[in-house]
C-alpha positions as CSV (number, residue, x, y, z in Angstrom):
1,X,0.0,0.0,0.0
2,X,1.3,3.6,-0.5
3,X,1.6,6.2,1.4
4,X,-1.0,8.2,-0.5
5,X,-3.7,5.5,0.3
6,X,-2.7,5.0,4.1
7,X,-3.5,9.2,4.3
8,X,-6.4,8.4,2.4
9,X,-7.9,5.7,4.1
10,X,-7.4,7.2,7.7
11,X,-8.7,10.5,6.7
12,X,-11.9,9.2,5.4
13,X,-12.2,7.0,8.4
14,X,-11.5,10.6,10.6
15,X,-14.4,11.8,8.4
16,X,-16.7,9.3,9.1
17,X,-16.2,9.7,12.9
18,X,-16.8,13.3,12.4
19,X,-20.6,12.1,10.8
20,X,-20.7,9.8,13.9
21,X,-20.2,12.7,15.8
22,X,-22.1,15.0,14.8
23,X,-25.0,13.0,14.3
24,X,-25.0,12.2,18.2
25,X,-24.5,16.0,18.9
26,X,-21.1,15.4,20.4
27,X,-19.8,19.1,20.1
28,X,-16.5,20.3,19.6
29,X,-15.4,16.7,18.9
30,X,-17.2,16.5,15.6
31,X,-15.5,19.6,14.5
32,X,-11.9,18.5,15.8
33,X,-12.6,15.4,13.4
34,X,-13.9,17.2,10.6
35,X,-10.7,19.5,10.8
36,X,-8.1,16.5,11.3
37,X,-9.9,14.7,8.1
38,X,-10.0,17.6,5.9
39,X,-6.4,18.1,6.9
40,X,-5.3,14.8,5.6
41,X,-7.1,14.9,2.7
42,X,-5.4,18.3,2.1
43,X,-2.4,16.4,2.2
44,X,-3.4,14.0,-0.3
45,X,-4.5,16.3,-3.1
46,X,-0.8,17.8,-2.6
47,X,0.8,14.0,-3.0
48,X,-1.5,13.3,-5.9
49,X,-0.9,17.3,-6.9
50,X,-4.5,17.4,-7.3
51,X,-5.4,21.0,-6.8
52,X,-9.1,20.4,-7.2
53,X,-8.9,18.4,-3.9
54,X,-6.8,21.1,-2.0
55,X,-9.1,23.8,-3.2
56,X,-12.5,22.1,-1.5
57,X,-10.9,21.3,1.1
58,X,-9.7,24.3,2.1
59,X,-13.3,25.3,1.3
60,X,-14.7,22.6,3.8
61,X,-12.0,24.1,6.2
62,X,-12.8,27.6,5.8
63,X,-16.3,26.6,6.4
64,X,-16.6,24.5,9.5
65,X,-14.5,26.5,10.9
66,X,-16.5,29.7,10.1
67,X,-19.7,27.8,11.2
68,X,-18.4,26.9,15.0
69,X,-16.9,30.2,15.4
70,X,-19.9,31.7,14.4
71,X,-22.4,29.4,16.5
């Protein structure tokens, strides 16, 4: 496996935790896992030099974090 899909694979498990999370109400935790996912995926759209994946994912992180600060 390469290191691209490890990234990959633990940031959309993150993600999924983040849904968990936020579908049980479980405040700031959801967000903390919504940040640590979009981070890693971040990180893979600069290994596969995707920019369309950095550029939503700095939109989801722009976003959430606008959301929580403004809740």
């Amino acid at each position: 496996m390469k290191p691209v899909d490890i990234v990959k694979w633990i940031a959309t498990v993150i993600q999924l935790i983040g849904y968990g999370l936020t579908g049980l109400n479980i405040v700031p935790w959801n967000i903390a896992a919504f940040v640590i996912g979009i981070f890693l995926w971040f990180i893979v759209g600069v290994m596969w030099k995707d920019r369309a994946i950095m550029v939503v994912h700095i939109g989801a992180f722009i976003a959430i974090i606008g959301g929580y600060l403004g809740s």
